[in-house]
mmCIF file of the N, C-alpha and C atoms, coordinates in Angstrom:
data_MODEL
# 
_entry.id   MODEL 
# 
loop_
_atom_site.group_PDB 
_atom_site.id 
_atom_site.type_symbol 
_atom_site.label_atom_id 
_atom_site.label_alt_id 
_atom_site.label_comp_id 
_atom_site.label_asym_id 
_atom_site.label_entity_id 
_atom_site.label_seq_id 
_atom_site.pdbx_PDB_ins_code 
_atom_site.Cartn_x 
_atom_site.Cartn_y 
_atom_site.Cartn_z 
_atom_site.occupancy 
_atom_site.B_iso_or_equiv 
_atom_site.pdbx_formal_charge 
_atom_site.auth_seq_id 
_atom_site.auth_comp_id 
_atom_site.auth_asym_id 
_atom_site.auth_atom_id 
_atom_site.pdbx_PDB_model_num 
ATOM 1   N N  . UNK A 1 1  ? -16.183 -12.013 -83.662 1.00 0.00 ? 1  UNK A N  1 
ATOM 2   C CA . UNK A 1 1  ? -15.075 -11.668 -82.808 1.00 0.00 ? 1  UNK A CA 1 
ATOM 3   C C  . UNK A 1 1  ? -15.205 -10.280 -82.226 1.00 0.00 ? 1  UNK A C  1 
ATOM 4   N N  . UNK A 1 2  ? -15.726 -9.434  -82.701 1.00 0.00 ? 2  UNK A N  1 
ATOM 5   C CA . UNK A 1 2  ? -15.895 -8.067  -82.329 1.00 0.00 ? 2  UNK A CA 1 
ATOM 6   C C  . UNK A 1 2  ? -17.094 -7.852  -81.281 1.00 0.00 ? 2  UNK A C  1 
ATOM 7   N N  . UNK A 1 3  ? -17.952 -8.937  -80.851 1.00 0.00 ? 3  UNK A N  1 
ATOM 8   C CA . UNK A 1 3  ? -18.615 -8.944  -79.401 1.00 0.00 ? 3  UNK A CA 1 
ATOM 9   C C  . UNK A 1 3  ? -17.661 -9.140  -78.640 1.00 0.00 ? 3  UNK A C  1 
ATOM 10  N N  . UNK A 1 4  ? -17.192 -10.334 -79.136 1.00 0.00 ? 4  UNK A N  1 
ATOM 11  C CA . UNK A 1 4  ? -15.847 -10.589 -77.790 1.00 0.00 ? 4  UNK A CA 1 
ATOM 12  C C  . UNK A 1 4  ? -15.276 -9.700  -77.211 1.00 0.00 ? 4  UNK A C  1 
ATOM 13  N N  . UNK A 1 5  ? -14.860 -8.911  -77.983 1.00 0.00 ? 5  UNK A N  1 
ATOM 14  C CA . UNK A 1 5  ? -13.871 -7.698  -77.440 1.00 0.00 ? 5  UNK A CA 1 
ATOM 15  C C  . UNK A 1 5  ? -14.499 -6.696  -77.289 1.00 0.00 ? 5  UNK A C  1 
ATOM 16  N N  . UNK A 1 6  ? -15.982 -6.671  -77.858 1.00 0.00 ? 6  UNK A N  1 
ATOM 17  C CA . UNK A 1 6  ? -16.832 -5.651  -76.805 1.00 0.00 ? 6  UNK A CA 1 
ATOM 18  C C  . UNK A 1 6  ? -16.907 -6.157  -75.062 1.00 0.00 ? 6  UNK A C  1 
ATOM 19  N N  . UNK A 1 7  ? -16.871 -7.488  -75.383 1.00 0.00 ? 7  UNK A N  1 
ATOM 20  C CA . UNK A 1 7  ? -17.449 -7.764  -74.011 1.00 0.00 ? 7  UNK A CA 1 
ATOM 21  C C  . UNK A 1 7  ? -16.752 -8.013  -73.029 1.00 0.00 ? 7  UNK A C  1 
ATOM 22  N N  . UNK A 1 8  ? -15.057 -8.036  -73.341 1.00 0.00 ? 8  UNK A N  1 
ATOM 23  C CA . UNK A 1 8  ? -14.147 -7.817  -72.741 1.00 0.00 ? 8  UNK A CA 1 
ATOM 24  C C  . UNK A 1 8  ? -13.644 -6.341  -72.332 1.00 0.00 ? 8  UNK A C  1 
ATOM 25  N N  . UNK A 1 9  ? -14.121 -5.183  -72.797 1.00 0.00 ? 9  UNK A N  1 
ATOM 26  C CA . UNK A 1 9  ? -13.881 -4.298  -72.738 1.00 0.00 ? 9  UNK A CA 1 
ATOM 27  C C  . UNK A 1 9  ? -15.196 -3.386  -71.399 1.00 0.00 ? 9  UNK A C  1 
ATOM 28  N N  . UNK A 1 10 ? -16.111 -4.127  -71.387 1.00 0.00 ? 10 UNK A N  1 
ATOM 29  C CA . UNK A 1 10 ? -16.827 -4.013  -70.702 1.00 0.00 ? 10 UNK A CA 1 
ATOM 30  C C  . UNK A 1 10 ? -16.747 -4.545  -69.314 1.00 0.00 ? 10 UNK A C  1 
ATOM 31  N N  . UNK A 1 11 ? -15.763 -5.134  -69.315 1.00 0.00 ? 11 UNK A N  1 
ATOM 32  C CA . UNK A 1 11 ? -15.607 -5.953  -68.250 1.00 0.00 ? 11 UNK A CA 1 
ATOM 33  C C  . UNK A 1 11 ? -14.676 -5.581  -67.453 1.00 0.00 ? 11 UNK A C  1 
ATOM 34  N N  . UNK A 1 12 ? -13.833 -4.664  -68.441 1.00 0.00 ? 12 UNK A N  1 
ATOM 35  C CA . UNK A 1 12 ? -12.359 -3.864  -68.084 1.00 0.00 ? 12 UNK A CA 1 
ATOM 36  C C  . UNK A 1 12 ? -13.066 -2.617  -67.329 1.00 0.00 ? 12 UNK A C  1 
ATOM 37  N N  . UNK A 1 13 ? -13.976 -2.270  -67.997 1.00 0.00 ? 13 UNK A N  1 
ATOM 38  C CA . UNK A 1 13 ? -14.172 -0.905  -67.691 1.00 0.00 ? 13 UNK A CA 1 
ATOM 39  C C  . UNK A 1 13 ? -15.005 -0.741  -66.213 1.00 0.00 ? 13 UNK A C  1 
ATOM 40  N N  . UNK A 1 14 ? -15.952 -1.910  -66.486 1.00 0.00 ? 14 UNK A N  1 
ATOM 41  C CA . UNK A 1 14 ? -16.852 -2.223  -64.946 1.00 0.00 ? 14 UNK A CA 1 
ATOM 42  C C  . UNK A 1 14 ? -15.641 -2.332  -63.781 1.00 0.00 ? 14 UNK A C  1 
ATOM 43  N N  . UNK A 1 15 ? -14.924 -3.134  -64.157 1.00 0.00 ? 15 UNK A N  1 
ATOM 44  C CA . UNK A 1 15 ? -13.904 -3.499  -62.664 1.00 0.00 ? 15 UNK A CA 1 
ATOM 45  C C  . UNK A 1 15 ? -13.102 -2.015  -62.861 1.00 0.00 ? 15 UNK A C  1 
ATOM 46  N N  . UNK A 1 16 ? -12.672 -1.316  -63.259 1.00 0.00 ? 16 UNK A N  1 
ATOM 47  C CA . UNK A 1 16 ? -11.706 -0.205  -63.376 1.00 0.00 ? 16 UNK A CA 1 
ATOM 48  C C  . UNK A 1 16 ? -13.212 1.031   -62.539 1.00 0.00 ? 16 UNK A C  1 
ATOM 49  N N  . UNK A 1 17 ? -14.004 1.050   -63.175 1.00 0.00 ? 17 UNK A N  1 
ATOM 50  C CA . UNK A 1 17 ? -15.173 1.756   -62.371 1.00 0.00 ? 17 UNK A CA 1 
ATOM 51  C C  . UNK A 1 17 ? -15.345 1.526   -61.354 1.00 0.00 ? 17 UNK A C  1 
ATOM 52  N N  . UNK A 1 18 ? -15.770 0.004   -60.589 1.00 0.00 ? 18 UNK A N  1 
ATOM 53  C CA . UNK A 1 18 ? -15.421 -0.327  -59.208 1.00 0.00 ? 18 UNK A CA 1 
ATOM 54  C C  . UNK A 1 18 ? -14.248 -0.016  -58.632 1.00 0.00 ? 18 UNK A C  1 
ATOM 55  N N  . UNK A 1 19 ? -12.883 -0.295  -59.231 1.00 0.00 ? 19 UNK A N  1 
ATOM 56  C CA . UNK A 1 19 ? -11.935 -0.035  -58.321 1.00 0.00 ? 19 UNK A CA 1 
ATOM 57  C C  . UNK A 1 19 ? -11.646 1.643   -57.652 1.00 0.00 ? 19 UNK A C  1 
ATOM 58  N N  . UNK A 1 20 ? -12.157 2.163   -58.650 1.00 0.00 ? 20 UNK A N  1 
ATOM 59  C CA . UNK A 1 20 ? -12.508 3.648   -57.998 1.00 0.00 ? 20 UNK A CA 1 
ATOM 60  C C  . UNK A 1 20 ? -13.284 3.871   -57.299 1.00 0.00 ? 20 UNK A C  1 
ATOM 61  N N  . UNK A 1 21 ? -14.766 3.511   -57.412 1.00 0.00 ? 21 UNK A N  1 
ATOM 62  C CA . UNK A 1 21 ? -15.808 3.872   -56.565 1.00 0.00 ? 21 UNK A CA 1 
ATOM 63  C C  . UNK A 1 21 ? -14.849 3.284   -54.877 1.00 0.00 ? 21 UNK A C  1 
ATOM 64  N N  . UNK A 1 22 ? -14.381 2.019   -54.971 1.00 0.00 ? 22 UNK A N  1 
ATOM 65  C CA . UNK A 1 22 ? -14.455 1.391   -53.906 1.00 0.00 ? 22 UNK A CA 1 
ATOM 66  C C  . UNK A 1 22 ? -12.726 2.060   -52.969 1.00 0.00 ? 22 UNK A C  1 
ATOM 67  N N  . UNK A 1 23 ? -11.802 3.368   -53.888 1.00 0.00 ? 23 UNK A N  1 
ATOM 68  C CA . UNK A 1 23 ? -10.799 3.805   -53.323 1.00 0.00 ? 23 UNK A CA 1 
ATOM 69  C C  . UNK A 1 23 ? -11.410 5.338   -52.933 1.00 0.00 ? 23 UNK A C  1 
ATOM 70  N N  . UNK A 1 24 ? -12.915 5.267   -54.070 1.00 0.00 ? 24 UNK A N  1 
ATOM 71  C CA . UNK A 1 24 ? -13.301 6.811   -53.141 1.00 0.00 ? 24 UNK A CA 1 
ATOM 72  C C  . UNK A 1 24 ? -13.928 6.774   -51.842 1.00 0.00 ? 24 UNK A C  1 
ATOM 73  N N  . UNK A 1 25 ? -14.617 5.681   -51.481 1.00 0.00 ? 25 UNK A N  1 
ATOM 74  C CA . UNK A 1 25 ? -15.385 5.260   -50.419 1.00 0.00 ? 25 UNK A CA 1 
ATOM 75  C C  . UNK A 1 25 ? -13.902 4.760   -49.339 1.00 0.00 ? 25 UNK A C  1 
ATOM 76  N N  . UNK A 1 26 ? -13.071 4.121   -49.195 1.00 0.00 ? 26 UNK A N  1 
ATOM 77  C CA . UNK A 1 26 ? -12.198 4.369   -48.295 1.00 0.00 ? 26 UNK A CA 1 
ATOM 78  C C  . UNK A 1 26 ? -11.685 5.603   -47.952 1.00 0.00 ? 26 UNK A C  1 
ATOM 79  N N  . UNK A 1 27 ? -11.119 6.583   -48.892 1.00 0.00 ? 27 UNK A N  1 
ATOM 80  C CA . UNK A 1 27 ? -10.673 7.879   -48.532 1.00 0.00 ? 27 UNK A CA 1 
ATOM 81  C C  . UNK A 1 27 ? -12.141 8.836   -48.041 1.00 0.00 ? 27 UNK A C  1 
ATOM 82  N N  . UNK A 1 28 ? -13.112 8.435   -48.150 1.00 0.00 ? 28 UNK A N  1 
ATOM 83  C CA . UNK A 1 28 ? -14.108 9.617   -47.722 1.00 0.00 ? 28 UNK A CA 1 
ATOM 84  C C  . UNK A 1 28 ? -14.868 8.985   -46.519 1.00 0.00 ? 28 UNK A C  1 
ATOM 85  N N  . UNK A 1 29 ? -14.771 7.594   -46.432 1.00 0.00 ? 29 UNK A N  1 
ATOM 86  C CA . UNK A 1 29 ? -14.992 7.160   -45.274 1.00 0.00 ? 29 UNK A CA 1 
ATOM 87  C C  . UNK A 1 29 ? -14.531 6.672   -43.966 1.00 0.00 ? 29 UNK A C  1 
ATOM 88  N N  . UNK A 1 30 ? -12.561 7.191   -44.021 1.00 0.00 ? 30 UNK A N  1 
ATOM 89  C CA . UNK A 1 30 ? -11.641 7.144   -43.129 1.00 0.00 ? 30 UNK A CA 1 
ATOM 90  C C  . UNK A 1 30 ? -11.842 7.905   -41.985 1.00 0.00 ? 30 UNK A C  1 
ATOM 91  N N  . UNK A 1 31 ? -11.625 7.561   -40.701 1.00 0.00 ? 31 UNK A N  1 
ATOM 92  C CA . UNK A 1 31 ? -11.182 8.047   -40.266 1.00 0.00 ? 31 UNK A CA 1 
ATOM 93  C C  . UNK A 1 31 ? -9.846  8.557   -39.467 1.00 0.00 ? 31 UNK A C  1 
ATOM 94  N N  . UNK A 1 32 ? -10.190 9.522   -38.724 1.00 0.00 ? 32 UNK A N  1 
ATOM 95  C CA . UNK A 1 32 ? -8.610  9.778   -37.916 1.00 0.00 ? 32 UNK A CA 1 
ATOM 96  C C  . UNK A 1 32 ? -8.225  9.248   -37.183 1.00 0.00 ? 32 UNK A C  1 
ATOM 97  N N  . UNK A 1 33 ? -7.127  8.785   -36.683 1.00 0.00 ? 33 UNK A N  1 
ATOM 98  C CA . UNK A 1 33 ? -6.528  7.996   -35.771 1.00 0.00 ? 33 UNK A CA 1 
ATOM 99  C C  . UNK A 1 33 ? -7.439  8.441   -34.202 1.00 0.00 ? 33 UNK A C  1 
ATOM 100 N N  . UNK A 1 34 ? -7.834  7.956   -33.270 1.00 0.00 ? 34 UNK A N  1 
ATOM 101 C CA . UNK A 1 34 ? -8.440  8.129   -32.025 1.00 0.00 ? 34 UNK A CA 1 
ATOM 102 C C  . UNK A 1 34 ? -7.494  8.086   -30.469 1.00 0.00 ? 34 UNK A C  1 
ATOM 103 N N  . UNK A 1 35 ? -6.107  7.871   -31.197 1.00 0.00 ? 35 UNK A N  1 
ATOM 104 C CA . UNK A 1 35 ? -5.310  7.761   -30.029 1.00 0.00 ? 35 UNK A CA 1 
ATOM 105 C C  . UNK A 1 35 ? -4.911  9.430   -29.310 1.00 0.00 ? 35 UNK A C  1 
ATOM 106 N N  . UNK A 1 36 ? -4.697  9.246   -27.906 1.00 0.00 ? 36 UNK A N  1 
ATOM 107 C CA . UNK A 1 36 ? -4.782  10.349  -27.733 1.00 0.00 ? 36 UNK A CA 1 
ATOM 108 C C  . UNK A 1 36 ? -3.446  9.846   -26.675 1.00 0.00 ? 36 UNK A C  1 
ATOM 109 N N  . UNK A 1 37 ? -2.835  11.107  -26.012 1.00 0.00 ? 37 UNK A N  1 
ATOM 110 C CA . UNK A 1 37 ? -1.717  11.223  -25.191 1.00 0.00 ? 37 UNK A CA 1 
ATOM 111 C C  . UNK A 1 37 ? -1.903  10.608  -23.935 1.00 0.00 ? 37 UNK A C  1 
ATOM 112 N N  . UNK A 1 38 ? -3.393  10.414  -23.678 1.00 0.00 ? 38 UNK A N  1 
ATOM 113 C CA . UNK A 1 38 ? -3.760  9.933   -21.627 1.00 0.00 ? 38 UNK A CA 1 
ATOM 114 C C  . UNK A 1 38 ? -3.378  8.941   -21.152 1.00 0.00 ? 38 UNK A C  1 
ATOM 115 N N  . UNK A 1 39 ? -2.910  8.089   -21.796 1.00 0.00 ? 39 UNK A N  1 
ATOM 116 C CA . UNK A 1 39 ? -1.540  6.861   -21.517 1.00 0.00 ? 39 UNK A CA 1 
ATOM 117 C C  . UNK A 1 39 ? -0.457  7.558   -20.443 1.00 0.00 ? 39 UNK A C  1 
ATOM 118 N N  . UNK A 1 40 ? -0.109  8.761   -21.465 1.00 0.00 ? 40 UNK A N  1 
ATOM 119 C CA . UNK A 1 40 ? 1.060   9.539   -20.965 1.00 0.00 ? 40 UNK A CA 1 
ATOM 120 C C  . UNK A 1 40 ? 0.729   10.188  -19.859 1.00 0.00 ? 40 UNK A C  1 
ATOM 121 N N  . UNK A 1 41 ? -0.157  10.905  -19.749 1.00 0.00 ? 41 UNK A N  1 
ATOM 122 C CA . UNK A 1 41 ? -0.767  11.756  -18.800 1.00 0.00 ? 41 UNK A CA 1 
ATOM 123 C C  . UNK A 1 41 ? -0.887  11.085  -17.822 1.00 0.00 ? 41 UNK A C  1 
ATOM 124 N N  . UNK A 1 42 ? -1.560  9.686   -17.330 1.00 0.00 ? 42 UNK A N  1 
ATOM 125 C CA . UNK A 1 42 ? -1.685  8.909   -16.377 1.00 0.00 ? 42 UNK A CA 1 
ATOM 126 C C  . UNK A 1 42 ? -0.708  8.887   -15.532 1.00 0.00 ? 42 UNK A C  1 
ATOM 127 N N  . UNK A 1 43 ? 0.078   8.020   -16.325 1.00 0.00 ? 43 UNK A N  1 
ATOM 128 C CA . UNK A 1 43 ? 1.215   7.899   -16.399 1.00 0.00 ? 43 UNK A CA 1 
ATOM 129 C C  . UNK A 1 43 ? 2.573   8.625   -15.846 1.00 0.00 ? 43 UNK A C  1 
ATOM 130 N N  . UNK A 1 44 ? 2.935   9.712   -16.711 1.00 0.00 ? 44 UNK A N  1 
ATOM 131 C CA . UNK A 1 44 ? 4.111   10.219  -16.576 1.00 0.00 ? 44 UNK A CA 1 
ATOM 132 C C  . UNK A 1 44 ? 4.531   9.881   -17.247 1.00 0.00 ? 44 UNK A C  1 
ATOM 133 N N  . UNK A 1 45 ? 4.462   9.102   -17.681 1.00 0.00 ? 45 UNK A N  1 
ATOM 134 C CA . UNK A 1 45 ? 5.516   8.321   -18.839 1.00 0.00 ? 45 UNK A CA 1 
ATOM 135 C C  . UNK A 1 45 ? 5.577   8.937   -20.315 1.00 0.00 ? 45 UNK A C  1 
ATOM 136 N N  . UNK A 1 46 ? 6.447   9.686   -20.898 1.00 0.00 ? 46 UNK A N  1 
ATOM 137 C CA . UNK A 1 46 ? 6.711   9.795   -22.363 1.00 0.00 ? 46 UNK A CA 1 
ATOM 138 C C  . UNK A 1 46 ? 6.083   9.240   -23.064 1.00 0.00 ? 46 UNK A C  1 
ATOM 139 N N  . UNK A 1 47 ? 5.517   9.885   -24.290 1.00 0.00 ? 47 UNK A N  1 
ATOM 140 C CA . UNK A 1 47 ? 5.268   9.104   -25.510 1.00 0.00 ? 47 UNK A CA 1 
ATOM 141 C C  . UNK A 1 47 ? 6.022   7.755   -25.993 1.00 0.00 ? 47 UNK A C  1 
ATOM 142 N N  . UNK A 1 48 ? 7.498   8.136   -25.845 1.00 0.00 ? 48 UNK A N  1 
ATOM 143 C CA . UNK A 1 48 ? 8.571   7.887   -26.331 1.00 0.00 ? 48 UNK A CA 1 
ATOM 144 C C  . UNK A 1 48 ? 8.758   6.442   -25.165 1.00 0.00 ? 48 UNK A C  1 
ATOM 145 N N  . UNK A 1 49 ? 7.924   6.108   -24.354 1.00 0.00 ? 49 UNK A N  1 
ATOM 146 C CA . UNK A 1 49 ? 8.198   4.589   -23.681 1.00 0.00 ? 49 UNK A CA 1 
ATOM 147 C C  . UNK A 1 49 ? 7.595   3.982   -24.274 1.00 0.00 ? 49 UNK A C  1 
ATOM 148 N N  . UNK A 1 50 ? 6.587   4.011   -24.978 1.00 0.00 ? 50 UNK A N  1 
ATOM 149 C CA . UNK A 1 50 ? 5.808   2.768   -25.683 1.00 0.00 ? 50 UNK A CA 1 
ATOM 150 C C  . UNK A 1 50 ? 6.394   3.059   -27.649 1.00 0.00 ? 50 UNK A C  1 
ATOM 151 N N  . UNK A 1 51 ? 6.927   4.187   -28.354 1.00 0.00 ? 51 UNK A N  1 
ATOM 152 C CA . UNK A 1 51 ? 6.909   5.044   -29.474 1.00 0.00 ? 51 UNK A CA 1 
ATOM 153 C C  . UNK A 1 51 ? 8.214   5.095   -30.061 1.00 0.00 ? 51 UNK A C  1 
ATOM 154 N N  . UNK A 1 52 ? 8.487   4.468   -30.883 1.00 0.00 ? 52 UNK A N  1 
ATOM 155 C CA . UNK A 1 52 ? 9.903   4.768   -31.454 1.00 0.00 ? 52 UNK A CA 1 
ATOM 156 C C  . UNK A 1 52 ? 9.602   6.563   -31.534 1.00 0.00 ? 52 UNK A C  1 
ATOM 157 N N  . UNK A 1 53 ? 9.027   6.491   -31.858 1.00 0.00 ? 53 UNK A N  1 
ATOM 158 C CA . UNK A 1 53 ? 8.955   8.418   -32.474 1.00 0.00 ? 53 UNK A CA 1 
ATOM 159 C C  . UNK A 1 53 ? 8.418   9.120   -31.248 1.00 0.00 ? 53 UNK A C  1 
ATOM 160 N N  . UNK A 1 54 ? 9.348   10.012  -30.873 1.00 0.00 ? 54 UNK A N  1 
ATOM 161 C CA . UNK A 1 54 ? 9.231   10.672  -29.355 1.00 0.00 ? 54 UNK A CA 1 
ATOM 162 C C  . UNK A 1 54 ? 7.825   11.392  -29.115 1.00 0.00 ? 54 UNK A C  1 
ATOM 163 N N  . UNK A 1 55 ? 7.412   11.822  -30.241 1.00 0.00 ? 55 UNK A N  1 
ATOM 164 C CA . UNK A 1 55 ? 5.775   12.311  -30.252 1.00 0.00 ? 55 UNK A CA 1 
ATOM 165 C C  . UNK A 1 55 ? 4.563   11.021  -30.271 1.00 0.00 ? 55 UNK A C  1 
ATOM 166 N N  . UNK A 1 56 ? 5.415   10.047  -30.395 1.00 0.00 ? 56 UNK A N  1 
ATOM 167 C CA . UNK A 1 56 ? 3.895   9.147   -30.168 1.00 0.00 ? 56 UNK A CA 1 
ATOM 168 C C  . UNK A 1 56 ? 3.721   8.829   -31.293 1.00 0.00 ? 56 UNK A C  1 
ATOM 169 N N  . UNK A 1 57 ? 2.789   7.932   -31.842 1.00 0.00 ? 57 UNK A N  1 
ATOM 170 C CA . UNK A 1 57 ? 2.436   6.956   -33.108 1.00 0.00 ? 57 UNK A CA 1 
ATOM 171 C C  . UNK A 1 57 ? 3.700   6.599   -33.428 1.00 0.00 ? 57 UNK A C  1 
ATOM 172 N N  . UNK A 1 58 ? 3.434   5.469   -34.803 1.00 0.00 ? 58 UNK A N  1 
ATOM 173 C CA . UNK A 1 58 ? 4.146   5.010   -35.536 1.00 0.00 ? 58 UNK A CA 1 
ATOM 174 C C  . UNK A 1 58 ? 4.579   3.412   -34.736 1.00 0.00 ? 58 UNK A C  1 
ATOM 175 N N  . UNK A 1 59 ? 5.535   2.858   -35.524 1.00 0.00 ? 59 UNK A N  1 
ATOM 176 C CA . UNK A 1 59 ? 6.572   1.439   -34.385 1.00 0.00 ? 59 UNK A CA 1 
ATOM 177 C C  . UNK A 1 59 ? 6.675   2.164   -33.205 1.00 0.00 ? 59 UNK A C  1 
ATOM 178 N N  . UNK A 1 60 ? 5.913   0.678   -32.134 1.00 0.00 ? 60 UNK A N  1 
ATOM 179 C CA . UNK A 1 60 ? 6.036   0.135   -31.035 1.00 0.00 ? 60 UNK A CA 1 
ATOM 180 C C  . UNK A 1 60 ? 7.232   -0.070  -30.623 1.00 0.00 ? 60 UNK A C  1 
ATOM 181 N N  . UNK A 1 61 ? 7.605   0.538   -29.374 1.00 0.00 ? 61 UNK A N  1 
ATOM 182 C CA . UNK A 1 61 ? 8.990   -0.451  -28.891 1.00 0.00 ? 61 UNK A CA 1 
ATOM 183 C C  . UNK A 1 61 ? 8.646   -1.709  -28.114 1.00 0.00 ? 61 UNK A C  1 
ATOM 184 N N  . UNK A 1 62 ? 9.455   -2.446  -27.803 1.00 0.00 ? 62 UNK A N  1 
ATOM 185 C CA . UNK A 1 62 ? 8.747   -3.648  -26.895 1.00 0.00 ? 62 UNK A CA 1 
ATOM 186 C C  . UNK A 1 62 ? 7.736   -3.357  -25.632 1.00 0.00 ? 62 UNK A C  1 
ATOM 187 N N  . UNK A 1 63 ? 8.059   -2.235  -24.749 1.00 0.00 ? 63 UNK A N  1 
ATOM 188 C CA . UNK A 1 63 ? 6.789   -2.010  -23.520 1.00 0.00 ? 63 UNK A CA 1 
ATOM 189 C C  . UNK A 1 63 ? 6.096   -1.518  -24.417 1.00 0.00 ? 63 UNK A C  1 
ATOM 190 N N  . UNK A 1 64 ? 5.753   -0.954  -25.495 1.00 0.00 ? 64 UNK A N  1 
ATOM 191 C CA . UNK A 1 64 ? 4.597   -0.848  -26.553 1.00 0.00 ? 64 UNK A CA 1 
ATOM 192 C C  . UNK A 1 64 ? 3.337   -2.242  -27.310 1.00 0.00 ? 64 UNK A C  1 
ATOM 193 N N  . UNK A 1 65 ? 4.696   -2.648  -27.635 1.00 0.00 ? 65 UNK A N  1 
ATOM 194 C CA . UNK A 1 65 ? 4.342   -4.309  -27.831 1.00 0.00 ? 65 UNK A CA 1 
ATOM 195 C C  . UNK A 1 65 ? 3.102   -4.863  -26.939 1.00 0.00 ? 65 UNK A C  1 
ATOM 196 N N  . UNK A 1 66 ? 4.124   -5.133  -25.462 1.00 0.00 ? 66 UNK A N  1 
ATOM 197 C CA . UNK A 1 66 ? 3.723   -5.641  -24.430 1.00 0.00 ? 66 UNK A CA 1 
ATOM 198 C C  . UNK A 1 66 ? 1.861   -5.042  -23.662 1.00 0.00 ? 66 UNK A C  1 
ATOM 199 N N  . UNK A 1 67 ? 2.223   -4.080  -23.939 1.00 0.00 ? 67 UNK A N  1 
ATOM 200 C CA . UNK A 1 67 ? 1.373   -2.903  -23.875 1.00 0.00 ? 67 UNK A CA 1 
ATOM 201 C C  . UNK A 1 67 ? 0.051   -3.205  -24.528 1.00 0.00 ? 67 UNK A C  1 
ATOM 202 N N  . UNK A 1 68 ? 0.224   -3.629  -26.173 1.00 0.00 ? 68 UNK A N  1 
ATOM 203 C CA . UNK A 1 68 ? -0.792  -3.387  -26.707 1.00 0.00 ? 68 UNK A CA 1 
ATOM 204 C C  . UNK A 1 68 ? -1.048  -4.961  -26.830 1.00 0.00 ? 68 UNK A C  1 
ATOM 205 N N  . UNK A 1 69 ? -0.402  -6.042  -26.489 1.00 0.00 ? 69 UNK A N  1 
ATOM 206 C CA . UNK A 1 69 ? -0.413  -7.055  -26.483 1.00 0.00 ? 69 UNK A CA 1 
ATOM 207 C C  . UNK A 1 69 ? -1.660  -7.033  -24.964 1.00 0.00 ? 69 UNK A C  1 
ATOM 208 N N  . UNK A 1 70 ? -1.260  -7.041  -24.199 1.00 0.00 ? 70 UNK A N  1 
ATOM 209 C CA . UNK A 1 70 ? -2.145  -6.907  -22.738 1.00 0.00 ? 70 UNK A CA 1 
ATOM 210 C C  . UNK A 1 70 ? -3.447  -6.669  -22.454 1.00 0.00 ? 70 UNK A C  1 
ATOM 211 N N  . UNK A 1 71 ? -3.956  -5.686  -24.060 1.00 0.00 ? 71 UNK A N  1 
ATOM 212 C CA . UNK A 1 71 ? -5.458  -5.219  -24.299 1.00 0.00 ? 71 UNK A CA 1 
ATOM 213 C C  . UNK A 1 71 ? -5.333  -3.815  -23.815 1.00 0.00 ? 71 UNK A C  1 
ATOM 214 N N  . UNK A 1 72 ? -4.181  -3.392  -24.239 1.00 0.00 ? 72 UNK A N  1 
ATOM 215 C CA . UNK A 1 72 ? -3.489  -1.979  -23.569 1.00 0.00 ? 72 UNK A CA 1 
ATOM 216 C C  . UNK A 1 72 ? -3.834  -1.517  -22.341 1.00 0.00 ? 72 UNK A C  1 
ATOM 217 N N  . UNK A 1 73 ? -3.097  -2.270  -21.287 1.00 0.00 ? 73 UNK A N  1 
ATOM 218 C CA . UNK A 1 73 ? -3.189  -2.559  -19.818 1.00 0.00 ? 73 UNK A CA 1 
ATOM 219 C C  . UNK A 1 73 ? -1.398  -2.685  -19.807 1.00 0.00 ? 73 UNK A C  1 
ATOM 220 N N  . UNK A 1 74 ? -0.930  -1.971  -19.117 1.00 0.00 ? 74 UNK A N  1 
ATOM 221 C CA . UNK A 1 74 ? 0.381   -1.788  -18.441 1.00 0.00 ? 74 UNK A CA 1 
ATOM 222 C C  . UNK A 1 74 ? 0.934   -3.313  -18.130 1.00 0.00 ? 74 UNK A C  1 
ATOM 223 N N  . UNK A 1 75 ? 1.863   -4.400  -18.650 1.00 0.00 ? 75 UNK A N  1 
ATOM 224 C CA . UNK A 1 75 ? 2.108   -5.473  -18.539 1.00 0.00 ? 75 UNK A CA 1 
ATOM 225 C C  . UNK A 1 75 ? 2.382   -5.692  -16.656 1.00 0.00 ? 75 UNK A C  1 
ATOM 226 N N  . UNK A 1 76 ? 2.607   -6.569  -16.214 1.00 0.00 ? 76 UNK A N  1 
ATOM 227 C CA . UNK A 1 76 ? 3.079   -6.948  -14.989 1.00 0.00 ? 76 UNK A CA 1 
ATOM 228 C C  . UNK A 1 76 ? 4.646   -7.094  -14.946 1.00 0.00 ? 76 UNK A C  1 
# 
């Protein structure tokens, strides 16, 4: 009985070792968001027409939606 629970313990420890390796490799291999303001700039248009949050990112409002629904091309 005492392999068993070696070999369960080994098994704990391998997946607990992976689950780290594989949360350090997301955080060190993230990157930064790539969106930039030239929507707006084009535009004229506010952050805040496509942005619940007046600076931009975060929830879409619906011409956001529509927006990114379109292949982010200005709907018709």
């Amino acid at each position: 009985m005492k392999s068993l629970g070696k070999q369960w313990f080994a098994v704990a420890a391998g997946a607990s070792v992976a689950m780290v390796i594989a949360g350090a490799a997301g955080v060190l291999l993230s990157q930064p968001a790539a969106a930039t303001a030239q929507f707006a700039k084009d535009t004229g248009k506010a952050c805040a027409a496509c942005h619940t949050n007046p600076k931009g990112g975060g929830t879409l409002t619906p011409l956001g939606e529509q927006f990114k629904a379109n292949g982010n091309k200005m709907p018709n």
